[in-house]
N, C-alpha and C positions, 0 to 999 in steps of 0.2 A: 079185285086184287088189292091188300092192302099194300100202298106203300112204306118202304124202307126211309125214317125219319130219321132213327136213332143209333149209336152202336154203345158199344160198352169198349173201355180201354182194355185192353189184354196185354196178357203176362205168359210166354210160354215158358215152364220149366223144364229141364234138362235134367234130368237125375234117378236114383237109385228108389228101389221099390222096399216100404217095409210093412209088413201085412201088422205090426203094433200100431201102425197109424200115429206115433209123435215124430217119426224121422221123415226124412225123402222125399217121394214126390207127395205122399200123402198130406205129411206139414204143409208143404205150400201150397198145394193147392185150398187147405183152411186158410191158409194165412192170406192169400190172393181174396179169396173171397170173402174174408170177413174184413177187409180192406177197400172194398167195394170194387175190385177188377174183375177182371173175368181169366177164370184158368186154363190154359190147355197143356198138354203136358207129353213126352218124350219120354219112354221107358229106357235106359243104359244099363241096367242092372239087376239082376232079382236076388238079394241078398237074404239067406233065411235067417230072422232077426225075432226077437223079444225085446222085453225090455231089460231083461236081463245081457243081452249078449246077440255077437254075432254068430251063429252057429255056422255057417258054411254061406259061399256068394256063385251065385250060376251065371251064367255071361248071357248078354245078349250079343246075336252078332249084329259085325259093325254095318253090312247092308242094311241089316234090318231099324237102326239104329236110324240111319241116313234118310231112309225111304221114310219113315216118322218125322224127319225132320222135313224134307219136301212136301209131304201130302197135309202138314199142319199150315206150315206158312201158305202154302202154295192157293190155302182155303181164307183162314184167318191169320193174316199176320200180324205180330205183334208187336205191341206198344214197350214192351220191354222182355227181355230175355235175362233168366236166369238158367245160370248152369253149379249142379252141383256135383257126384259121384263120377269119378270118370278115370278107370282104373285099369287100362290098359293101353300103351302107346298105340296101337291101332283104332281105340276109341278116337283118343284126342286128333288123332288124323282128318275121322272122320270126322268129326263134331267142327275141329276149323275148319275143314274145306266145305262144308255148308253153311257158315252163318258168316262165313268172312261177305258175303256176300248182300249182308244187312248189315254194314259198317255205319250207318245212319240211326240203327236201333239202340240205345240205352244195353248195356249186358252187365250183370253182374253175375261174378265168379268165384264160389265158395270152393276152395281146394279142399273137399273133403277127404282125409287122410287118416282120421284117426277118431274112429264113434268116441260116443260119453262115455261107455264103458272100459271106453281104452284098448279094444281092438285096433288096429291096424288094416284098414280099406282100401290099401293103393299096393300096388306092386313098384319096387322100385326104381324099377327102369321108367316107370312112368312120368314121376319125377320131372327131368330133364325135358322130355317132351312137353308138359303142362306149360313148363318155365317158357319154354319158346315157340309155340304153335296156339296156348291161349292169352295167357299173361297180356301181349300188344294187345290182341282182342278187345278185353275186358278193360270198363271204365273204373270197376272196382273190383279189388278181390277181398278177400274176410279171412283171414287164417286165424283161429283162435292160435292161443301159446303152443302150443304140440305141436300144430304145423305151422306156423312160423319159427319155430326151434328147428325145425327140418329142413326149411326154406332159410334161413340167415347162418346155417353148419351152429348152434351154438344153444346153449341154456339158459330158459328166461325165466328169471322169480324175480326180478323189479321191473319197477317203470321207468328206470333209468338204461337199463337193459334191452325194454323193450323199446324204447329211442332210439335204441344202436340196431336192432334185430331192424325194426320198421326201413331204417336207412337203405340197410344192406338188401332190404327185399324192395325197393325203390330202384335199385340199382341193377334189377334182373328183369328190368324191360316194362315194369308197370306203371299205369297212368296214375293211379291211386291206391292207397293201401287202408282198410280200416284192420285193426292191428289188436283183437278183441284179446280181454286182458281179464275173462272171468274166473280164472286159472290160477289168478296171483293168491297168497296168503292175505288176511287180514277183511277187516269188516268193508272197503270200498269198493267196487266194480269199476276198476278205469280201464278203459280205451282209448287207442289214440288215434287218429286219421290223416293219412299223410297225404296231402291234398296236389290235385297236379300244378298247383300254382308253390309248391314249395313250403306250404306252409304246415305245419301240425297242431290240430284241433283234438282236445282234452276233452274226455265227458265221463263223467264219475257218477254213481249210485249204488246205494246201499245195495249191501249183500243178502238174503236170504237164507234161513234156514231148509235148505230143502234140496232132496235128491230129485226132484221133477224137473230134471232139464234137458230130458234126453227131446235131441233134435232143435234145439233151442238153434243151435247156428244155420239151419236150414232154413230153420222160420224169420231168422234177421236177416238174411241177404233175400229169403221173398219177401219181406216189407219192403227194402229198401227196393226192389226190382218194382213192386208193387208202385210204391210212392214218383219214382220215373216215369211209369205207365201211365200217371195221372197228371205229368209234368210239371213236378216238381225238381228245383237244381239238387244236382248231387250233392250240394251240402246239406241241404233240407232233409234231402231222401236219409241219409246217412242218421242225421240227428233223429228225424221220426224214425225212423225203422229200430235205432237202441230202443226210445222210448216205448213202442210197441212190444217189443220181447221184453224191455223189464214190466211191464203191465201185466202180459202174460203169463209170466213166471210167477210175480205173487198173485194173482187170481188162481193162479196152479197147485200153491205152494201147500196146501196141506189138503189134498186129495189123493188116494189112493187109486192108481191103475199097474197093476203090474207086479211085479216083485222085484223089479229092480230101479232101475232110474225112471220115472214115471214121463207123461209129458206135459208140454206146459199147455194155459187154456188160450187157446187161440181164438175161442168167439165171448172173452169177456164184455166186447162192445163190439157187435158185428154192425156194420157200416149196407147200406142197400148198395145194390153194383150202380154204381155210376151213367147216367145215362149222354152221350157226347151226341150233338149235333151231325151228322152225317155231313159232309162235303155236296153240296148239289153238281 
């Protein structure tokens, strides 16, 4: 019988299904692995998606939901937790009352509300629940501009704006904000990070010509969940995890998949999965 020497860090994601393979659970589970973790993953949604669009979203139910969550950890638990699609208040229900219980875990929380395409993914009541049933949870959350404009009540086209939005979304129960800013006009990519010690970190990069960004904010808060998993602090996590997705995006950036927002390349430098010392 061979003995158990080694494990691999793991990452369970939490999220929505897109049979294009640049969004959801799909993204992260590339993005976990070509970051050298190991993926396991939580179905919440079967969205019928392209890259063109969201065509119509099927529900998963919430037992079913939960029982996924039990029978993963219960086996492999994980090194960090991401949670992304979660679009009905009866999700969020569930989804806190199972992981509040890995309050020890690293969790990052992408309030996905609104695709690349600019559909709409969340019903609105859900909203208010997110705010108060994950928000504490989560060591970070990632609203690009659209859902941060949803979350602060207000409209953001500067980074002086988004200084005031990030505030206002600091102030609805969360530990950390990174406040992604690829939404603004003009040649820069800034983002800002509002850190739980008070402070806000700037990080700027060139912008790209290119429609290949669909699911991009899926695949940054799995680097960032990623980089936890391998225990790194959350400012680290944060800083690699941009610089992973802007890598990916220009390796992405003039490849054709799709006919509409294409996705980015997630294995331009795949990493071997990590191998950790087992506990005797």
């Amino acid at each position: 019988m061979i003995q158990k020497k080694y494990t691999y860090p793991s990452v369970l994601t939490i999220a929505g299904f897109d049979g294009s393979g640049g969004a959801g659970i799909q993204a992260d589970m590339k993005t976990i692995s070509a970051l050298g973790s190991y993926a396991t993953s939580v179905l919440t949604a079967l969205p019928i998606q392209n890259t063109t669009g969201v065509k119509s979203i099927f529900n998963i139910p919430e037992k079913v939901v939960g029982e996924q969550i039990d029978c993963i950890c219960e086996d492999i638990l994980p090194n960090a937790i991401k949670i992304g699609m979660v679009h009905t208040p009866e999700l969020v229900e569930t989804i806190a009352e199972k992981i509040c219980q890995f309050s020890h875990i690293p969790l990052v929380f992408d309030p996905v509300m609104v695709a690349t395409s600019g559909d709409h993914l969340i019903e609105e009541e859900t909203i208010q629940s997110i705010i108060t049933k994950l928000f504490p949870l989560a060591d970070v959350i990632t609203p690009n501009l659209d859902e941060a404009g949803i979350l602060a009540n207000m409209s953001i086209e500067t980074v002086e704006e988004m200084h005031i939005a990030g505030k206002k979304i600091m102030q609805l129960g969360c530990k950390s904000v990174l406040l992604k800013g690829g939404h603004l006009k003009g040649e820069k990519l800034t983002s800002l990070y509002f850190s739980p010690h008070g402070t806000i970190e700037s990080f700027e990069f060139p912008k790209y010509n290119t429609h290949n960004t669909h699911g991009s904010g899926c695949t940054l808060s799995s680097a960032i969940a990623t980089y936890l998993s391998q225990g790194k602090t959350l400012l680290d996590a944060v800083s690699l995890g941009q610089e992973y997705i802007h890598e990916a995006i220009y390796n992405g950036r003039d490849v054709a998949i799709g006919n509409g927002n294409g996705p980015v390349n997630h294995f331009f430098n795949p990493k071997k999965l990590i191998k950790n010392e087992m506990d005797r």
